[in-house]
C-alpha positions as CSV (number, residue, x, y, z in Angstrom):
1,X,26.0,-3.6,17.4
2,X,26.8,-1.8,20.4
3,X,24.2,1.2,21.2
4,X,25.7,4.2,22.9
5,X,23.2,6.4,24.3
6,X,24.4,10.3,25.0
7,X,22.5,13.8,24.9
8,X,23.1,16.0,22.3
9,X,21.1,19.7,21.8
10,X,22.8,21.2,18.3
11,X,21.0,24.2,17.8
12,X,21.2,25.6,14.1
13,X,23.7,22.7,13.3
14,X,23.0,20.9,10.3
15,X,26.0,18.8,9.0
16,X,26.7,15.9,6.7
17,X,29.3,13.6,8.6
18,X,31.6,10.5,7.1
19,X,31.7,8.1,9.7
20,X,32.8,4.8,11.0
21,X,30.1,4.8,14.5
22,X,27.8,7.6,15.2
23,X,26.7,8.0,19.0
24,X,22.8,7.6,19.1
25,X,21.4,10.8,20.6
26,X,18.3,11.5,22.5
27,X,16.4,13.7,19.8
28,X,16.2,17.4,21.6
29,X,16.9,20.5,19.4
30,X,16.7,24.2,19.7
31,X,15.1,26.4,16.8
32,X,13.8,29.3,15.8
33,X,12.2,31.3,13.5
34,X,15.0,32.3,11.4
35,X,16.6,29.0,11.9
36,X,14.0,26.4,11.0
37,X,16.3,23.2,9.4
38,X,17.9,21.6,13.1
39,X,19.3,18.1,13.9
40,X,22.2,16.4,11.2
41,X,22.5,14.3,8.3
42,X,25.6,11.4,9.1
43,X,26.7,9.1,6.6
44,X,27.1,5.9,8.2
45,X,29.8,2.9,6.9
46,X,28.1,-0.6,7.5
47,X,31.3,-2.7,8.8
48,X,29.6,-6.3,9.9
49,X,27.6,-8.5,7.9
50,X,25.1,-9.1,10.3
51,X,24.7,-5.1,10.8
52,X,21.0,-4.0,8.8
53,X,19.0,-1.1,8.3
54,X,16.5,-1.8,10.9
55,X,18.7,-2.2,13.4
56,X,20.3,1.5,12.7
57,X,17.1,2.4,12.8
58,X,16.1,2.0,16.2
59,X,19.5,2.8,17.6
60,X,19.6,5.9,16.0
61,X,15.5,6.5,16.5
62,X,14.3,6.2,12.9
63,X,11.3,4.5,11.8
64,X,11.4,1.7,9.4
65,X,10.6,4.3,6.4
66,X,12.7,6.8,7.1
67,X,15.7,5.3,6.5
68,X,14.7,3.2,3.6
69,X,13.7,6.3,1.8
70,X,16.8,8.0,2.6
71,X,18.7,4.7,1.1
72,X,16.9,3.7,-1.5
73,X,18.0,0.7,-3.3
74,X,19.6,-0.5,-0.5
75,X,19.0,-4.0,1.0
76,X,17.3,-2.8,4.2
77,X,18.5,-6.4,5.8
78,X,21.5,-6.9,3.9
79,X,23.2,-3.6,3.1
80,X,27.0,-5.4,3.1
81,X,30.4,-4.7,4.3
82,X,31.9,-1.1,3.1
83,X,28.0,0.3,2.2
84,X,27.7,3.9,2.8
85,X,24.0,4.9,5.0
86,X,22.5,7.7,5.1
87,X,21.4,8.7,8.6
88,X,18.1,11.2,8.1
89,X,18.5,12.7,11.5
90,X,17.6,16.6,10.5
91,X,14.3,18.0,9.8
92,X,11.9,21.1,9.4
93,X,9.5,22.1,12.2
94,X,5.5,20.9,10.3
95,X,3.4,23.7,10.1
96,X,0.7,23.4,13.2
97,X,-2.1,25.1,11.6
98,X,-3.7,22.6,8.7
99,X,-4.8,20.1,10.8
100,X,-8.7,20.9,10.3
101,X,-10.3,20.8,13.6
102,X,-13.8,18.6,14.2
103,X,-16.7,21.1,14.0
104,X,-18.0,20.7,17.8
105,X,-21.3,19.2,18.2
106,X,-22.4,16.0,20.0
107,X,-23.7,12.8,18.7
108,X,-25.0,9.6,20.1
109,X,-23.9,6.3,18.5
110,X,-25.0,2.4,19.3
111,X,-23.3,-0.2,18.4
112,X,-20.0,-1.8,16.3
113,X,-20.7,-4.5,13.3
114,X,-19.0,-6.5,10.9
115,X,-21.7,-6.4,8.7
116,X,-24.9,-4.1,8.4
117,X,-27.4,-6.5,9.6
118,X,-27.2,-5.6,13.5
119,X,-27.0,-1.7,12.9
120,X,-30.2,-2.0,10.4
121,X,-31.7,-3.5,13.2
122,X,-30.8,-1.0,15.7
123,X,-31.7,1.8,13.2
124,X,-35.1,-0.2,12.9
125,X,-36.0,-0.2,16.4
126,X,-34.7,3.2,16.9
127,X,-37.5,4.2,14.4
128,X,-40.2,2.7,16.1
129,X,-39.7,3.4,19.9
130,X,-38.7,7.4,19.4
131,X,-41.6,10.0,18.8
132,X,-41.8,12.2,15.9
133,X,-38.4,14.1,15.7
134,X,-36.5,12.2,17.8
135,X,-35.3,10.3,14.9
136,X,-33.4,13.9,13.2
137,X,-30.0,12.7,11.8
138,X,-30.4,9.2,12.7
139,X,-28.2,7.2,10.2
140,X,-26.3,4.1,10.0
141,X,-22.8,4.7,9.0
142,X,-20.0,2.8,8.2
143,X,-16.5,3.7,9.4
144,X,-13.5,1.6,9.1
145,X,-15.0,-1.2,7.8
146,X,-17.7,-1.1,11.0
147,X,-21.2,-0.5,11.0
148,X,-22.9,1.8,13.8
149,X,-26.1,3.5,14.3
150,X,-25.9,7.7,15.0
151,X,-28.6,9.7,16.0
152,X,-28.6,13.2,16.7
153,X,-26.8,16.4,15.9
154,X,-26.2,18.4,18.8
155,X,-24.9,21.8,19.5
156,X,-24.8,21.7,23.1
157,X,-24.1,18.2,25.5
158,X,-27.4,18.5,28.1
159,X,-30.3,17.2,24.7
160,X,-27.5,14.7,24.0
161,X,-27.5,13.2,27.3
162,X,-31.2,13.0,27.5
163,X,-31.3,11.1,24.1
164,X,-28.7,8.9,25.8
165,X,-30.5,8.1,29.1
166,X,-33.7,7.6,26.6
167,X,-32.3,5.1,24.8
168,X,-29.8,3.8,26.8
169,X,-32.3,0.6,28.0
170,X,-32.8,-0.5,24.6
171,X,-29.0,-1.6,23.8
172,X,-27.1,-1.9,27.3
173,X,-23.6,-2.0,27.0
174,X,-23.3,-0.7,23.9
175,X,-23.8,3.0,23.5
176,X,-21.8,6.7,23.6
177,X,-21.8,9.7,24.0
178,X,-19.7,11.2,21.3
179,X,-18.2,15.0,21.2
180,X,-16.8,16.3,18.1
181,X,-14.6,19.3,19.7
182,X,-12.9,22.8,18.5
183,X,-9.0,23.0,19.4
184,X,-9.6,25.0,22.8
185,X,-11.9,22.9,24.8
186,X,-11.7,19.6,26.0
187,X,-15.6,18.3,26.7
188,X,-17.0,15.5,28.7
189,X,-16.6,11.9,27.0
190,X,-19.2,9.6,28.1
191,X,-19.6,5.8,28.1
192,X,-22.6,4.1,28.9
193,X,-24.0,7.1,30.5
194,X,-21.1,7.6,32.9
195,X,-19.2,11.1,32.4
196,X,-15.5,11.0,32.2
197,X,-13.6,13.7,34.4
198,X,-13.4,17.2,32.8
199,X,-9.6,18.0,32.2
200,X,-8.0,21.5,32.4
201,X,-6.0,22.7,29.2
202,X,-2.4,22.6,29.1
203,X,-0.4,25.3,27.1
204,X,2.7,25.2,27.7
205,X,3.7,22.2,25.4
206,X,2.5,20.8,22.4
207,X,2.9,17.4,20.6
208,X,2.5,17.9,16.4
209,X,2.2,14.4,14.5
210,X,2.7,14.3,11.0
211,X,1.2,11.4,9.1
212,X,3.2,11.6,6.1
213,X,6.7,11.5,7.2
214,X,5.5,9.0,10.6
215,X,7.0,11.2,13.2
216,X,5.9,13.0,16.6
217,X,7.4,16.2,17.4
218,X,7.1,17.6,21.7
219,X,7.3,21.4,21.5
220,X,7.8,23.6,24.4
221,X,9.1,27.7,24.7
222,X,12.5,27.8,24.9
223,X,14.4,31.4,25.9
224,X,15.5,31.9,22.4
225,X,13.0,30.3,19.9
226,X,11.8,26.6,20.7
227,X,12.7,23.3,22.4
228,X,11.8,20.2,20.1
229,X,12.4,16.9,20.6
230,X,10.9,14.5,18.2
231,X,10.1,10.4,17.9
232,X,9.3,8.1,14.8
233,X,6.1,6.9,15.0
234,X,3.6,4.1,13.8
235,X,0.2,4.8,12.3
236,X,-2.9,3.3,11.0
237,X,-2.5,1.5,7.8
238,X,-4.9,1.9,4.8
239,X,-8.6,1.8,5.3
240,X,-8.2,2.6,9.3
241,X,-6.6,5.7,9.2
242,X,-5.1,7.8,12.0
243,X,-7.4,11.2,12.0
244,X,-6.2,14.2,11.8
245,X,-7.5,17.2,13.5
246,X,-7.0,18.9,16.9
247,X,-7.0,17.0,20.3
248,X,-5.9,16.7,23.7
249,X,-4.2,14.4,26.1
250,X,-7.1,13.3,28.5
251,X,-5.8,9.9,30.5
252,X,-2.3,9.2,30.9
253,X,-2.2,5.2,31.5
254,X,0.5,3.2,32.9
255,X,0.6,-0.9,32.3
256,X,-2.5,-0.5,30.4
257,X,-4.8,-3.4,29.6
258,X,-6.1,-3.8,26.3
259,X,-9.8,-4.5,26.1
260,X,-10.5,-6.0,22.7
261,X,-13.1,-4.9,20.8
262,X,-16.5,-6.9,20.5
263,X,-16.4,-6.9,16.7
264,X,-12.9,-8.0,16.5
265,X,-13.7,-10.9,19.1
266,X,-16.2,-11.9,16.8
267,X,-13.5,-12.1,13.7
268,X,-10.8,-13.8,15.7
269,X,-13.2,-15.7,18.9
270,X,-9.6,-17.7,20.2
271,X,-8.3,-13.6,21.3
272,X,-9.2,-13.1,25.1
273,X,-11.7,-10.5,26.3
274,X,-8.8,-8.6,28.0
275,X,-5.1,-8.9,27.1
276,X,-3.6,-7.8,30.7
277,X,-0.1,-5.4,30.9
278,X,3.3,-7.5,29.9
279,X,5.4,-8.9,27.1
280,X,2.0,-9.7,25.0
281,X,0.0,-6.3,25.2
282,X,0.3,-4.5,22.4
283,X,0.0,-1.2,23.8
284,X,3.2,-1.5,25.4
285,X,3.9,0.0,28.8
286,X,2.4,3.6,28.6
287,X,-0.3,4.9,26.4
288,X,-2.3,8.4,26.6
289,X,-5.4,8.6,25.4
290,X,-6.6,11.4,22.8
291,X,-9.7,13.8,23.2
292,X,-10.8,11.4,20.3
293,X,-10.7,8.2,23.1
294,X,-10.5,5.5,20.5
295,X,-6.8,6.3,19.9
296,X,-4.6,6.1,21.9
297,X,-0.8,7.5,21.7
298,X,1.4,4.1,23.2
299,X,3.9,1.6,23.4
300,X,4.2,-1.6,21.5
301,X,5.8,-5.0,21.8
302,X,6.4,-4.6,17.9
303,X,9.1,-2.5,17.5
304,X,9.3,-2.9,13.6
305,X,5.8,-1.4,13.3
306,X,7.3,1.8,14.2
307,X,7.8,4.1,10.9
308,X,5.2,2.0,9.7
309,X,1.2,2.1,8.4
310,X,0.4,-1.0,10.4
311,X,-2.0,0.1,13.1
312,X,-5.7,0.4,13.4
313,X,-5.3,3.7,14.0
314,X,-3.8,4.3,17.1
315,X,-0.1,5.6,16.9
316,X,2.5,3.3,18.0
317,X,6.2,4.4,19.5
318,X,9.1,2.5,20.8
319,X,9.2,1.3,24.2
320,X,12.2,3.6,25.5
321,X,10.1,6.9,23.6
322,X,6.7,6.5,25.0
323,X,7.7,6.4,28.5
324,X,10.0,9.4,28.1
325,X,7.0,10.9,26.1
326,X,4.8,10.1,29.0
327,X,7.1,11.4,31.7
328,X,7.2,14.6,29.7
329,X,3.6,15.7,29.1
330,X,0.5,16.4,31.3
331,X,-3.0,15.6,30.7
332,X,-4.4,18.6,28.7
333,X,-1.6,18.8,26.4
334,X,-2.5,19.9,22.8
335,X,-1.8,17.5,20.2
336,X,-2.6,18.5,16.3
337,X,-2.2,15.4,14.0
338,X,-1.7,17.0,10.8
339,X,-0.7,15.5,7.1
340,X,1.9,17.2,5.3
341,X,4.4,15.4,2.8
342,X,6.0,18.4,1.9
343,X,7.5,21.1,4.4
344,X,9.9,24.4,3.5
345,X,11.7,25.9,6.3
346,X,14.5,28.5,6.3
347,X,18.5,28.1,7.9
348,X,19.5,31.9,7.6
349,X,18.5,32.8,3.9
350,X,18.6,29.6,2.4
351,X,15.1,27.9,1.8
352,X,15.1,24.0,2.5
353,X,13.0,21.6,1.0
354,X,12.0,17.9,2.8
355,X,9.7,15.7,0.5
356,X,8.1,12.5,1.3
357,X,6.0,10.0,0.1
358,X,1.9,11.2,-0.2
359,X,0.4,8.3,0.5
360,X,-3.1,10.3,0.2
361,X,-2.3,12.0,-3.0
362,X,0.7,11.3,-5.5
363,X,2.3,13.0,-7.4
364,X,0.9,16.5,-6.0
365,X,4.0,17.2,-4.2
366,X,5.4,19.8,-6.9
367,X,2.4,21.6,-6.8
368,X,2.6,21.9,-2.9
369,X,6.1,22.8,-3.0
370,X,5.0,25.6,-5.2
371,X,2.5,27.0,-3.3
372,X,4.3,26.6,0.2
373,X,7.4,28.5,-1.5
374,X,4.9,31.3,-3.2
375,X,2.9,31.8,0.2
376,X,6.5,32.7,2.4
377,X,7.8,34.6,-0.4
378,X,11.3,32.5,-1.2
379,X,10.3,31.3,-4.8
380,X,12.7,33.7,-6.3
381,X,15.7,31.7,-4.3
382,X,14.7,29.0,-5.6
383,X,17.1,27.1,-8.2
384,X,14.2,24.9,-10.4
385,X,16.8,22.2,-10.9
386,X,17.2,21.3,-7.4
387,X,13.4,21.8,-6.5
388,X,12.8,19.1,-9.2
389,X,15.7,16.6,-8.4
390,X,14.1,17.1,-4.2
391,X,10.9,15.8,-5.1
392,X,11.9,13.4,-7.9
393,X,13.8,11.6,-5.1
394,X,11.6,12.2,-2.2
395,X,14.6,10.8,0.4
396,X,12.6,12.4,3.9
397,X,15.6,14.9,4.4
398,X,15.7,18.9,4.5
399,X,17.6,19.9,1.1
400,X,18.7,23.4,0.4
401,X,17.0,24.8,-2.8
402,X,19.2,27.6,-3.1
403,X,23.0,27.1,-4.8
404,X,24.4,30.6,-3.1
């Protein structure tokens, strides 16, 4: 299949085309507030047996889900001659507000097991060696399937850094400095004692990823409402979980390296200490790290992974979208990774529904949809019939709820 690559900006537009070819398009929209369904729906005619659904996927910039949901039933690598596609290339703006932001305080944490053993250990000599009260919300905790020891509970960063420098002797190489941050600030990150830059806000853009449809969305000011333009995505699969909450760019990396992690060494000992930039890192060519700095937005050398819960928790893009990604956003840029399966926007009166699949909680979606509708007001447009059939079928594309 031949992949033609054009701009295309279709404010307010939302149409449902019959087609042979679609162009692939670049992903930028205008919106605004009274106009918050953009992009297009096409219906795409397979004509080659060797054409699949994961190929029109990344032509037209879809992730793996997406356009299974939007098709289902249909053989996602062997659709057949004459098959009709849907193309789910329209959406609704997520709301940026539910992420729930980390309470800020700072916390010191040793250490990254397999298995309990190492962190009792830790916790044991931690007990011993500090004085009375140095030992307040000392814990071992497991996260991810990891063990680590945390001690303290912080509401400013200088007591945290003396812990640090205190302890720091008794497990070289394996310590942090951890800061749990409000949505305004970016704080120092340390490792091993040594403070990372400080790094101004930036408010002019903003990057909203929502978990439960796997899909980034760059949001700037525009003259007349807002500029979006929006990628598929990757994301951690099931027991290491991308967070959500409130962040901020704070490194933008080109041909990383990927360090691999102690623990995971000690799983699979035939993986290098360091997997250097090309063909074989899995971070791809660009990555920026998040306020959080164990994830990282980047690259891959998977492309099927994107539109996917594969990860370990980073978020994974396609190569061509993180480095336009990367040439587009400063350090400081907010980022709000949020979890919302169902969204309602408006496209003049009409309310629109998009549904897809909670992976967290099933079966809830009619209830959301309820509330979301009662909160802005539009239940009384609402035909019940087509609410129902929207989130019966859950298909990942804006439907209109109202039949006038």
């Amino acid at each position: 299949m031949k992949r033609i690559c054009c701009s295309i900006v279709l404010p307010w537009l939302v149409l449902h085309l019959s087609v042979t070819a679609v162009p692939a398009f670049n992903g930028a929209f205008s919106i605004s507030d009274e106009r918050e369904v953009f992009g297009y729906t096409a219906e795409y005619t397979v004509g080659d047996d060797g054409e699949t659904l994961v190929e029109l996927a990344i032509q037209y910039d879809l992730g793996y889900n997406e356009i299974t949901d939007a098709n289902p039933g249909i053989d996602p690598w062997y659709p057949g001659i004459g098959r009709k596609v849907l193309l789910p290339t329209s959406w609704i703006l997520p709301e940026t507000g539910s992420a729930s932001p980390s309470t800020e305080f700072y916390t010191v944490q040793t250490g990254s097991f397999l298995s309990p053993g190492p962190a009792e250990r830790q916790f044991k000599t931690l007990m011993e060696r500090l004085e009375e009260g140095g030992t307040d919300h000392l814990r071992v905790e497991r996260i991810k399937g990891f063990y680590s020891v945390r001690i303290g509970r912080f509401g400013s960063i200088e007591p945290a850094e003396r812990l640090l420098r205190r302890i720091k002797p008794l497990f070289p190489g394996s310590i942090a400095l951890k800061a749990y941050i409000k949505d305004e600030r970016i704080v120092r990150l340390h490792r091993n004692g040594s403070p990372s830059e400080e790094v101004e806000t930036v408010e002019d853009d903003l990057i909203v990823i929502n978990l439960a449809e796997l899909r980034l969305y760059l949001v700037s000011a525009a003259d007349r409402g807002l500029s979006v333009i929006t990628f598929p995505i990757g994301i951690g699969r099931e027991g290491m979980d991308t967070p959500l909450g409130n962040y901020r760019i704070i490194e933008k990396i080109k041909d990383p390296s990927w360090t691999i992690p102690v623990s995971m060494r000690a799983e699979y000992p035939e993986l290098p200490a360091v997997v250097p930039p090309g063909p074989d890192n899995p971070l791809g060519s660009h990555a920026l790290r998040l306020s959080n700095p164990a994830y990282l937005i980047h690259g891959t050398n998977k492309p099927l992974g994107v539109g996917r819960r594969v990860s370990h928790g980073c978020i994974r893009m396609y190569p061509e979208d993180i480095r336009r990604l990367f040439r587009m956003v400063e350090r400081g840029t907010r980022v709000v990774i949020t979890y919302q399966p169902v969204k309602i926007g408006l496209r003049g009166d009409a309310p629109y529904i998009e549904v897809h699949r909670d992976y967290l909680d099933p079966g809830s979606e009619l209830q959301d949809a309820v509330g979301l509708l009662k909160r802005r007001g539009l239940l009384d447009r609402v035909d019940t019939g087509l609410l129902y059939r929207a989130i019966q079928e859950r298909r990942g594309v804006p439907v209109r709820l109202s039949r006038r």
